[in-house]
Structures are given as structure tokens and as C-alpha cells.
C-alpha positions in Angstrom: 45.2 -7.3 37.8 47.2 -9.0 34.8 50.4 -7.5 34.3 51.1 -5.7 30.7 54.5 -6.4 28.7 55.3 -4.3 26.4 57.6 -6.5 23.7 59.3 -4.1 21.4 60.5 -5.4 18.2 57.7 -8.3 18.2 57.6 -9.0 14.9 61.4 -10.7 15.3 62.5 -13.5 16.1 62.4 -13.3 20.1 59.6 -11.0 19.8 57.6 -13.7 17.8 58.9 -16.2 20.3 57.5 -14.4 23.3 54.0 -13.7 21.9 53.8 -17.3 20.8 55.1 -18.4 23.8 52.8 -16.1 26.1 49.7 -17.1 24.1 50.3 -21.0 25.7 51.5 -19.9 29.0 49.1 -20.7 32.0 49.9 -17.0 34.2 47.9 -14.1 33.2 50.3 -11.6 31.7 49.0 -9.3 29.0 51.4 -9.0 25.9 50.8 -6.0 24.3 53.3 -6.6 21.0 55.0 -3.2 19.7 56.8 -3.6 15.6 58.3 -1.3 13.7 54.9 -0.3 12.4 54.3 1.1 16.1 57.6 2.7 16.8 61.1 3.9 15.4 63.0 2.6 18.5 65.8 5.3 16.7 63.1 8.6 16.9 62.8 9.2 20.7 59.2 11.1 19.5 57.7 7.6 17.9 59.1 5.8 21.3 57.5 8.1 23.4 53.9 7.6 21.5 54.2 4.0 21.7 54.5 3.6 25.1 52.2 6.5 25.8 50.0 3.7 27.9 52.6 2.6 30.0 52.4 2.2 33.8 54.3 1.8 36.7 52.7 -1.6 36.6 53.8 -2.8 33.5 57.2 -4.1 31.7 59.1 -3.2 28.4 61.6 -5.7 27.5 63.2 -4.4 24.0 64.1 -7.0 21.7 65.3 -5.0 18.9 68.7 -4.6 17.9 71.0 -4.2 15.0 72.8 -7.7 14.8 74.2 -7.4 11.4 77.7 -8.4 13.6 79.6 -7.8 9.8 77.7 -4.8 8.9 77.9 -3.0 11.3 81.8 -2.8 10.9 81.3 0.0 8.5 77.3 1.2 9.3 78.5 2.3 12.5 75.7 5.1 12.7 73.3 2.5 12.1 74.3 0.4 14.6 74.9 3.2 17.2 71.1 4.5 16.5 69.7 1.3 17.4 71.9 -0.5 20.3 72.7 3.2 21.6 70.1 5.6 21.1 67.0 3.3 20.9 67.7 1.7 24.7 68.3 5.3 25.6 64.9 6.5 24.5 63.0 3.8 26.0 65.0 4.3 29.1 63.7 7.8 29.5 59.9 7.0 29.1 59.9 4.0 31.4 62.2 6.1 33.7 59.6 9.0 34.0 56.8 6.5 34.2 57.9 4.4 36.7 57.2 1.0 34.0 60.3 -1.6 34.5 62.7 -1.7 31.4 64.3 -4.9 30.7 66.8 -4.9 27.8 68.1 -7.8 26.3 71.9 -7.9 25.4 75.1 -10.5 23.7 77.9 -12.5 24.4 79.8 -10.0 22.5 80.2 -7.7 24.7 82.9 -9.6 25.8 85.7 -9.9 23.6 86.0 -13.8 23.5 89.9 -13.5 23.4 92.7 -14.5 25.8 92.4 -15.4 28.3 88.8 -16.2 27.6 90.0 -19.4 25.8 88.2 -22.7 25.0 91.1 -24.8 26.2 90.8 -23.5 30.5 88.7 -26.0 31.2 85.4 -24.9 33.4 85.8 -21.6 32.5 82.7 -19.1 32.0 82.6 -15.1 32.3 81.5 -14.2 35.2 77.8 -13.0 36.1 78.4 -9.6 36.6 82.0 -9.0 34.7 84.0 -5.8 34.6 86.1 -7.4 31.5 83.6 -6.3 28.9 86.0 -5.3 26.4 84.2 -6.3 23.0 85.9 -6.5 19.8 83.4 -5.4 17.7 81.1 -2.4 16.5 78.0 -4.5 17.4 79.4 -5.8 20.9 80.5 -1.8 21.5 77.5 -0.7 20.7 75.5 -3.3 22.7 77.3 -2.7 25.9 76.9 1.0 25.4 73.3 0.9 25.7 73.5 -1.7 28.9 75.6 1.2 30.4 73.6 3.9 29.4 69.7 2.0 30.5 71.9 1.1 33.8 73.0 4.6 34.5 69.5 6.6 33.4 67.1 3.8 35.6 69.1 2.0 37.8 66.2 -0.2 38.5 66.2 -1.6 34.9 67.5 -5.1 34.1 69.8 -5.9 31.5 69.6 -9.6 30.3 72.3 -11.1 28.4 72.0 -14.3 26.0 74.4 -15.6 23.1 74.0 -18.0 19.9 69.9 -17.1 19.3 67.7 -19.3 16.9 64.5 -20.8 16.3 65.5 -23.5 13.8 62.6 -23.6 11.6 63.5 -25.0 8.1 63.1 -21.4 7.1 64.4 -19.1 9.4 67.5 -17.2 8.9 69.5 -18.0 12.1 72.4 -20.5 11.9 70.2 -24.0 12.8 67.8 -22.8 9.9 70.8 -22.8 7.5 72.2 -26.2 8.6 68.8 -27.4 8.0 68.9 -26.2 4.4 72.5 -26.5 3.3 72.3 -30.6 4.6 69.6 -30.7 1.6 71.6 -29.3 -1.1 74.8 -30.0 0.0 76.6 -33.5 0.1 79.3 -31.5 2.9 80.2 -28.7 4.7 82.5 -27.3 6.6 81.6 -25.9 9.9 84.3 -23.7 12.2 85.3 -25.9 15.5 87.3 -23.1 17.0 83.9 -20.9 18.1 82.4 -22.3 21.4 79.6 -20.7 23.2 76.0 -21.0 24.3 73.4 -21.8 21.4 70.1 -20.7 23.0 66.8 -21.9 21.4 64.4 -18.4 21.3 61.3 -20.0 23.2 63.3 -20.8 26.1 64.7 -17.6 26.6 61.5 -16.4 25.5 59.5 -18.7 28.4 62.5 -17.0 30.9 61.7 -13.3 30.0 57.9 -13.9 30.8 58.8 -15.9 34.5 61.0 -12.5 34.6 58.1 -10.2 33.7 55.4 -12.1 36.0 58.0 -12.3 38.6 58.6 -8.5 39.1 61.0 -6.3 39.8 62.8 -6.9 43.0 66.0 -6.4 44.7 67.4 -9.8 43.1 66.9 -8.2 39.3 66.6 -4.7 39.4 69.6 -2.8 39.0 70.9 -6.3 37.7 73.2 -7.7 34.5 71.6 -11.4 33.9 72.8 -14.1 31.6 70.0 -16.1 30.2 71.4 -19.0 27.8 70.6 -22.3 27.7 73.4 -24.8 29.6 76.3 -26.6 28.2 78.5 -25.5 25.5 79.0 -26.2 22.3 81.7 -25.2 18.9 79.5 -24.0 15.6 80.5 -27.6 14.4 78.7 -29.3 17.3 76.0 -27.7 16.5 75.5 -28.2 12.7 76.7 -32.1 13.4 73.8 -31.9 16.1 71.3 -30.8 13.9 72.4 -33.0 11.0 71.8 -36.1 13.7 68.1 -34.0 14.8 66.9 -34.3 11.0 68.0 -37.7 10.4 71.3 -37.0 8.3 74.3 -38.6 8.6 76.5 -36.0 11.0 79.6 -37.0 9.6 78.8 -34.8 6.6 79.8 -32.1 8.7 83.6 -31.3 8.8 85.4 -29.0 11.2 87.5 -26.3 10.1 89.0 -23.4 11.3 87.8 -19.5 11.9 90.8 -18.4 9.8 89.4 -20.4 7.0 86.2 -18.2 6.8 87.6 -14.5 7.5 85.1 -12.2 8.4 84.9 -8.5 9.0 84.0 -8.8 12.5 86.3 -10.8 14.4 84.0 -13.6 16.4 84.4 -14.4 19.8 86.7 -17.8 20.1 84.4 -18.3 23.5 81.8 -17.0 25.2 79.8 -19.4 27.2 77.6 -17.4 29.4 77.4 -18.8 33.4 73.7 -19.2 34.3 74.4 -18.4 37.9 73.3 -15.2 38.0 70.2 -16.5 36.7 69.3 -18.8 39.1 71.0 -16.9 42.0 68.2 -14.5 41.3 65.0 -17.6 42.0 64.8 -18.0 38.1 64.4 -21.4 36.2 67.9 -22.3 34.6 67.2 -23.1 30.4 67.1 -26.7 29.9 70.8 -28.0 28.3 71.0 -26.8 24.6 70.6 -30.2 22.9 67.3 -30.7 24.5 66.2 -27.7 23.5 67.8 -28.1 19.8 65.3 -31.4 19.6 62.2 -29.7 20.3 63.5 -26.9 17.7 63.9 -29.6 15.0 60.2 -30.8 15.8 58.8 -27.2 16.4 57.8 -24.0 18.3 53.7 -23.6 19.6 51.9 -21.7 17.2 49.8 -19.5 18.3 
């Protein structure tokens, strides 16, 4: 029988990622795609009509959340609805049918702060870290809904990623914006000070679905996973990489610092995600980031 997953939030970016993604994969695995048309992750009511189908068979992974990382700051009811509440919904239908929730979390749930600092060489936070002390409204409120999906179904998986685009000349996400600005812009100034783990959508996409078809066994469930793709890379890395994707000369692309461009939510200065988790648990590591940033540039199936 063909597993159902139940994407939530599947008219976003993941969310369009994973149905594109599922539509060209080769395993039988039934994506039944859930918008905000279908549900009000925030009304535990419209939550539990939507997934009035579900099985023990079948998967949820929610993709929504409120990532407005600056808004946030002062809609912190907003934020709290959908990072807090909406997990904790889902959590209790899935829960009572037996379905397998996975929910997909940041980086910033950890601060990014001494000592998690660019300059110790090697260093990454840890798979399963007890130093989740985010600095933020959004990185609060995401690591309150791990805790709370964690604590109502210890079976559910929690899947952490960091730095999410699709790159396409007109999405929103920060590759998108390189791509524009180098066309109207003789320069820009990009902050160096930033490192983490820029993660192309349809690869973490492509790792939720071996998730899903995999199952839930004793090597995810119960289980905090960090799904990014490998290496590492400063905000200004990436725009010079993308400059050097499209053709433009990279050198257009100055660093500069995070104190330059204050922002109400303080960013993390790192927050590379370790992968070993991951692939301790038999899943495919994501391919290094600048492989995955070319076939962004060229881009994503189409369903």
C-alpha cells in the first residue's frame, strides 16, 4: 500500500518543494498537499477537519511557520499562534490517531552567540543540544513547539534546517534577491560576519520524503534531526557565489559587517547545523551547499 504524507503549508516554499519533488520521485508515496485554504494551523477545529483522513499509516510533516524573524519581535501573538499553538494542534490529532508527526524546525533556536563563534575552527552544535537558548521571538517560539510536539507524542520527529531557498529569479528568499539586486545594482554589500548552512528547499525536500518512505523507527522517532546541506558558508559567500552561478563578476559583492545593517532581531553570528544526526539515523547526507546552489541557479523540476 502507498504511504500518504500529509504536507501542511504546501503552497510554500518547502511545501511546493516537496510536491514538486514527490511528483519526480521513483517510490510510491502519496502526497496529499494541505494550504491555508484546507486548514488554519492556528484553530485546533480546522486542524482537526483537515486531517480527519489520517491513519496510523500515514505522515504529517508541517511546513508552516511564522518566519517573519523581525516581525515577530513585536507580533509576538502572532508568532506564538503559529510556532506554538499550530504544532500543538496537529500534535494532538496525529497523537490520537496514531499518524507520525514530523515538524520541521531552525537554527535559531540556538542563540548563535559565544561560544558558538565562527572563529573555533570545526565547530558545529551538537545533534541533539541542550544549549538551545535562542535570542529571538521566532527562535523561542520555534523551540517551544519542538518541546511541546516532543512532550504530547514522543514518537514524533522534529527536523531541524537553517538558511532555506529556492533561488528562482523571483522568489523571495535571500539567493532570489542576489539574483535581482546584481541586475540593478552596480554593488552591494553583503554581511561576512553571519556563517551557517544555506540549504537549497529540494534537497531538504528530497530528505523529508526518504524520511516519510523510510518510516518511523527507533533511529527517528522520538528524535531532534538536522537536515542542512554540508559546508558552511558567511551571507557574503553566498551572494559572491551566486553572482559567479549567474555569470557576474563576484567581486561586485563587498563584505561588511552585521553592525552595519541593525536589525530588530539579533541574527545568529553562527549556526552551522552537524549532519550527523542525520546520517547516524541511515539517511542520505544533502549534497555540499554550492552544488546544490548550481542546480538552484539552473532550476527546480516542475511538476
Amino acid at each position: 500500500m502507498t504511504r500518504r504524507l500529509f504536507v501542511t503549508g504546501a503552497a510554500g516554499q518547502l511545501g511546493t518543494a516537496m510536491r514538486q519533488t514527490a511528483a519526480h520521485s521513483e517510490f510510491p508515496l502519496e502526497v496529499i498537499p494541505l494550504t491555508s485554504a484546507d486548514l488554519d494551523i492556528t484553530d485546533s477545529e480546522s486542524v482537526r477537519a483537515a486531517l480527519t483522513g489520517v491513519d496510523a499509516d500515514d505522515v504529517v510533516v508541517n511546513c508552516i511557520a511564522y518566519t517573519d524573524v523581525d516581525g515577530a519581535e513585536e507580533d509576538h501573538s502572532g508568532a506564538h499562534a503559529v510556532n506554538v499553538d499550530g504544532p500543538a494542534h496537529l500534535v494532538r490529532v496525529t497523537r490520537e490517531k496514531g499518524a507520525w508527526l514530523v515538524q520541521v524546525s531552525t537554527d535559531y533556536v540556538f542563540s548563535g552567540t559565544p561560544p558558538r563563534v565562527a572563529d573555533i575552527e570545526g565547530y558545529e552544535p551538537g545533534d541533539v543540544d541542550p544549549d538551545t537558548t535562542p535570542a529571538t521571538v521566532y527562535g523561542r517560539t520555534k523551540l517551544r513547539g519542538e518541546k511541546i510536539v516532543l512532550r504530547d507524542d514522543p514518537t514524533s520527529t522534529i527536523v531541524r534546517t537553517a538558511w532555506l531557498y529556492t533561488g528562482g529569479p523571483d522568489s523571495r528568499d535571500f539567493v532570489g534577491t542576489m539574483r535581482r539586486l546584481e541586475a540593478h545594482r552596480d554593488a552591494i554589500d553583503v554581511v561576512s560576519d553571519q556563517i551557517g548552512s544555506p540549504t537549497y528547499a529540494y534537497d531538504l525536500a528530497a530528505g523529508l520524503l526518504e524520511l516519510a518512505r523510510r518510516g518511523r523507527d527507533d533511529t527517528v522517532a522520538g528524535k531532534v534531526l538536522h537536515a542542512t546541506n554540508s559546508g558552511r558558508a558567511s551571507w557574503f559567500e553566498l551572494a559572491a557565489a551566486v553572482f559567479a552561478e549567474i555569470g557576474a563578476d563576484p567581486a561586485r559583492v563587498h563584505p561588511c559587517a552585521t553592525a552595519d545593517f541593525p536589525r530588530p532581531a539579533p541574527r545568529p553570528a553562527y549556526s552551522v547545523l552537524s549532519g550527523r544526526s542525520w546520517s547516524g539515523a541511515g539517511l542520505t547526507p544533502l549534497r555540499d551547499w554550492r552544488a546544490a546552489l548550481h542546480e538552484a541557479i539552473a532550476g527546480p523540476p516542475q511538476a
